[in-house]
Phi, psi and omega in degrees: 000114160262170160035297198288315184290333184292331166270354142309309176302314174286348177293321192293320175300315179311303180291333162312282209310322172302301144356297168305321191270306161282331143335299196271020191274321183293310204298314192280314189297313200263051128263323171261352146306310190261012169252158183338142133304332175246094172166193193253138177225135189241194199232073190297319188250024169268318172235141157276135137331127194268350192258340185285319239260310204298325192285329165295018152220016175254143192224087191331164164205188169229114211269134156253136202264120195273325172308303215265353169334140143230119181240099172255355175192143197260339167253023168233167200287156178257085171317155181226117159229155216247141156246125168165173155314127189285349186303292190301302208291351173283308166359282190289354192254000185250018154277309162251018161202090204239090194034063161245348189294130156285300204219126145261155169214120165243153163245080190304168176279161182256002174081012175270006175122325206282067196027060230233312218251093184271128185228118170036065175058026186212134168286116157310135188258176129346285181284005164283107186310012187223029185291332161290265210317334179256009130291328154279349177288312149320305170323312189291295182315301177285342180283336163284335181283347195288317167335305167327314210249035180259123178290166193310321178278353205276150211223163176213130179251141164209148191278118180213177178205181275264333213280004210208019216260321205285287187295324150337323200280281201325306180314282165338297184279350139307308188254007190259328291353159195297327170320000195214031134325127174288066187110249174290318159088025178205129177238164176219125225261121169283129173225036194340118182236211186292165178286307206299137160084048151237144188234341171248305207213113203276179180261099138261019179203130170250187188253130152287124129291140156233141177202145173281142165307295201209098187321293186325347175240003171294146179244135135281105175289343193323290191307356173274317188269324159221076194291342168297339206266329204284323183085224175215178193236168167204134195172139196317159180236009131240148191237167190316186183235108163252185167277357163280336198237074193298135139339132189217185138243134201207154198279164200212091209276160174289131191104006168282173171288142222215132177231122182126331186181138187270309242224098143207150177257152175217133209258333216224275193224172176236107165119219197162138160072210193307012180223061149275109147272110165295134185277126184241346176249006215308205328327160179249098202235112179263130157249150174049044167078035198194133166275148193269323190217159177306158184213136176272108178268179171195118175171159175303133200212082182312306180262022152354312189259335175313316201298315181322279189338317208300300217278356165263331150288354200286318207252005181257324166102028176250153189228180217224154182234161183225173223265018158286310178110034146280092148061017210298135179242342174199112166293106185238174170249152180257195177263021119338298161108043184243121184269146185231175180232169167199144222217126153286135195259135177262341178204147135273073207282162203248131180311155171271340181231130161245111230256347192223073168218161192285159176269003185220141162261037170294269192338311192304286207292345161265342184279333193280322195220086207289162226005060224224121183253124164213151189269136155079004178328147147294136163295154184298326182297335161310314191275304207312310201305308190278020165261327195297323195271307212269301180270151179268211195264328168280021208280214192206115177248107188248158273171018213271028172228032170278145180270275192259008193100337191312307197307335186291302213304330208284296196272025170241344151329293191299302194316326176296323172321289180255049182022040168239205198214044167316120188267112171278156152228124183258133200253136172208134211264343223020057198305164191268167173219154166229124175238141163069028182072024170246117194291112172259164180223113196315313195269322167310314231248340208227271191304254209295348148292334179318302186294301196315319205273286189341301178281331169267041150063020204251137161218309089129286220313313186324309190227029168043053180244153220278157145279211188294103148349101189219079194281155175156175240196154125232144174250153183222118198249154177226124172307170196197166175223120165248117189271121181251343172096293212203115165272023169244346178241098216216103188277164206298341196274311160286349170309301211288351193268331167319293233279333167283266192293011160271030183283327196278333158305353168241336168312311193277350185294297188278349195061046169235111168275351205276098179280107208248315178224119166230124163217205197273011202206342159199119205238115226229107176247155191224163151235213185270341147230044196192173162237162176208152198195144176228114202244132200281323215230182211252304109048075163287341182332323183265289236307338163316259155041268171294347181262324212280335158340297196259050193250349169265103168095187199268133188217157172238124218229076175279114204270132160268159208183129147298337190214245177215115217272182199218010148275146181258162178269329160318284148357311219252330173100035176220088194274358144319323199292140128269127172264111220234130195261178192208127341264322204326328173279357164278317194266032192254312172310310177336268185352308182302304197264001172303329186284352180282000000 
């Protein structure tokens, strides 16, 4: 080769690479092109992530660790906590739970600088100029696949605090919207702490952000979950007089009740100026604590036809509701001679500042595992308050940023509360810390002893002594990998091998964990109501087989297929079966949430 032709080859080369550089330059202007105008933009690609990069060509799965299992009662609920990257495990959860979630709670690392923040194995320091753009670019990933596995009612709370707050909001509205804020879409948790390295102005407070699947459809549970606790309500049942609030009349039958005073008369009106009530038939005379004859008022009276309702129910046993679906239990005068209602309360709404929680959840974590150092637990009273409003008793509560355990130990704390039965699934990476000059591993070392004591009634070990009754089953799962090269291209030989190892992945989909069979040919789990099967191979010869099995009760049947297969269970003279295919809908979910 001469001279000539080597700079010409190199020239060419040059001009590709140039090429390339500009393609993706283009690629990134019309990505920054197509967001918000109003909103927030970071440096999403100077370091990728290395585990979003690991998932195109890897396809997470899950090993169930069978040692670490805890089964105290088989009709109580089954908790989950995943050891791995929350990266990989939102992967696998948005395949088996996928807008089944109610309440997310994550406590995220915060950004301060202090080695708190693992970015591709290395602690972001201060001095990384890019230290915002690669948290929010961590943030960004997982809050979208999180988004995914949120159900129609479903809400997401995260804990932050001044070093992120700012930047957080704007990421949350983009992608949940502002619109789908919970009110303001921010609470705030006082937690008055130490003084120190602060010169103006101390720190007394961090942030919950809350935002919704769909604001519109958020429920409050409180009254559901503790209806003894709502009390009762109370309130004029007039209001000033505007051109908004027009003036009517309404009747006041004889025997209501007067507080406050037995023996009193009112001649003309009550009250004054735009809270002026007119007597219109008066005098107005109570005996003994009683209106003496029926009495006609005039004055803005918002709840004019509820008021109706009460008194044509009052003497029938029928009870009067108001358009909350709360209670009226009594219409009265006070001795003022100003008629009021008092209502059994059905809801409770949650403050935007919180003011009477610990400031720490150290105590909680230490009564479970005594001398045990962890920076910065959350308190259990924290999680318990946004679950008392936000899950119902049966929800599903994840986690997929747990440290020490508080979010589990919280949601089987409530459940013991309100008898219910609410489940977590907790995500833990299990990183190594050094606390008190000791190297620890968060989720082995900390988090699943915690859970583990919590549940077997242990406070403890030494001396087995018992605490709160708080029952409930956990399985502990590890992500795992079938490495495939490229996940848009997933060859016949790794189909079969997903389709062998995605059994603990379909156990958790269906919730039935309970393994009855594994052989070369099927592998088969039930709960109390239903069986599920993973009939493994291309093979159909057994499947006859596998239905004479499954021919008792509700069974689910995941048929491998290359594509999407076209037996029925029906077909077969097993109208029980339902059929489902195997693997192509795990590597289509893959495929999906790669595109977020």
């Amino acid at each position: 080769m001469t001279k000539e032709q080597k700079t010409y080859d190199n020239s060419e080369e040059k001009v590709k690479e140039l090429l390339n550089e500009i393609k993706k330059l283009k690629e990134e202007n019309e990505k920054l092109k197509s967001r918000k105008k109003y909103g927030i933009v970071w440096e999403e690609e100077k370091e990728p992530e290395k585990v979003v990069l690991e998932c195109k060509e890897k396809l997470p799965i899950l090993k169930d660790v069978k040692d670490k299992e805890i089964l105290t009662d088989k009709n109580k609920p089954m908790n989950i906590l995943i050891e791995g990257d929350n990266y990989h495990a939102l992967q696998v959860l948005n395949y088996t739970h996928k807008g089944k979630i109610d309440v997310i709670y994550i406590d995220p690392p915060y950004n301060t600088g202090n080695s708190n923040f693992l970015y591709n194995d290395r602690y972001v320091d201060l001095e990384d100029t890019y230290r915002h753009s690669k948290w929010l670019n961590f943030m960004s990933k997982r809050l979208r696949l999180a988004k995914e596995l949120l159900n129609m009612h479903g809400v997401i709370f995260i804990s932050i605090d001044d070093n992120e707050v700012s930047q957080l909001r704007s990421l949350c509205d983009e992608i949940f919207d502002e619109n789908n804020r919970l009110d303001r879409g921010v609470i705030i948790w006082n937690n008055a702490g130490s003084t120190k390295g602060f010169r103006s102005i101390v720190k007394n407070h961090e942030y919950i952000l809350a935002y919704a699947k769909d604001f519109k459809n958020v429920r409050n549970y409180f009254g559901e979950n503790f209806p003894d606790e709502l009390g009762l309500v109370e309130g004029r049942l007039q209001i000033k007089r505007t051109k908004r609030n027009p003036i009517c009349r309404l009747n006041f039958p004889k025997g209501t009740p007067i507080e406050g005073v037995k023996n009193v008369k009112f001649e003309n009106s009550v009250g004054a100026t735009t809270n002026r009530i007119d007597i219109i038939n008066g005098p107005m005379e109570f005996k003994d604590g009683r209106l003496t004859k029926d009495i006609i008022l005039e004055a803005s009276f918002p709840y004019r036809f509820q008021v109706e309702k009460y008194f044509k129910n009052i003497n029938t046993g029928k009870k009067t509701y108001d358009t909350k679906g709360q209670e009226i239990i009594s219409i009265f005068f006070q001795k003022n001679g100003v008629p009021y209602y008092r209502k059994r309360r059905n809801i409770q709404v949650m403050g935007s500042v919180q003011s009477d929680l610990p400031n720490s959840g150290l105590r909680d974590l230490q009564k479970i595992l005594p001398g045990i150092e962890f920076s910065n637990p959350k308190p259990v009273e924290l999680i318990v308050r946004l679950l008392s409003y936000f899950s119902p008793k049966n929800g599903i509560i994840l986690d997929f940023m747990e440290g020490s355990g508080t979010t589990g130990h919280s949601v089987l704390e409530i459940n013991k509360r309100d008898k219910g039965k609410r489940k977590f699934i907790l995500v833990n990476k299990n990183e190594k810390k050094i606390e008190s000059d000791k190297e620890i591993k968060i989720c082995t070392d900390i988090c699943y002893p915690r859970i583990k004591k919590v549940i077997l009634n242990l406070e403890e070990e030494a001396n087995g002594k018992l605490i709160k009754n708080m029952p409930g089953n956990l399985k502990y799962f590890k992500t795992d990998f079938i490495d495939v090269g490229n996940i848009y291209d997933v060859s016949d030989e790794k189909k079969i091998e997903l389709t062998y190892k995605a059994g603990e992945m379909i156990a958790l989909r269906e919730d039935a964990f309970e393994e009855i069979e594994k052989n070369k040919w099927w592998q088969i789990f039930k709960n109390k109501n239903k069986t599920v099967a993973i009939y493994f191979r291309e093979d159909q010869s057994k499947l006859g087989d596998l239905f004479e099995k499954l021919k008792k009760g509700n069974a689910i049947v995941y048929l491998f297929s290359w594509g999407k297969n076209e037996v029925k269970g029906q077909e077969h003279g097993y109208d029980n079966i339902t059929i489902k295919d195997i693997p192509q809908p795990i590597i289509e979910v893959y495929k999906e949430v790669n595109r977020l």
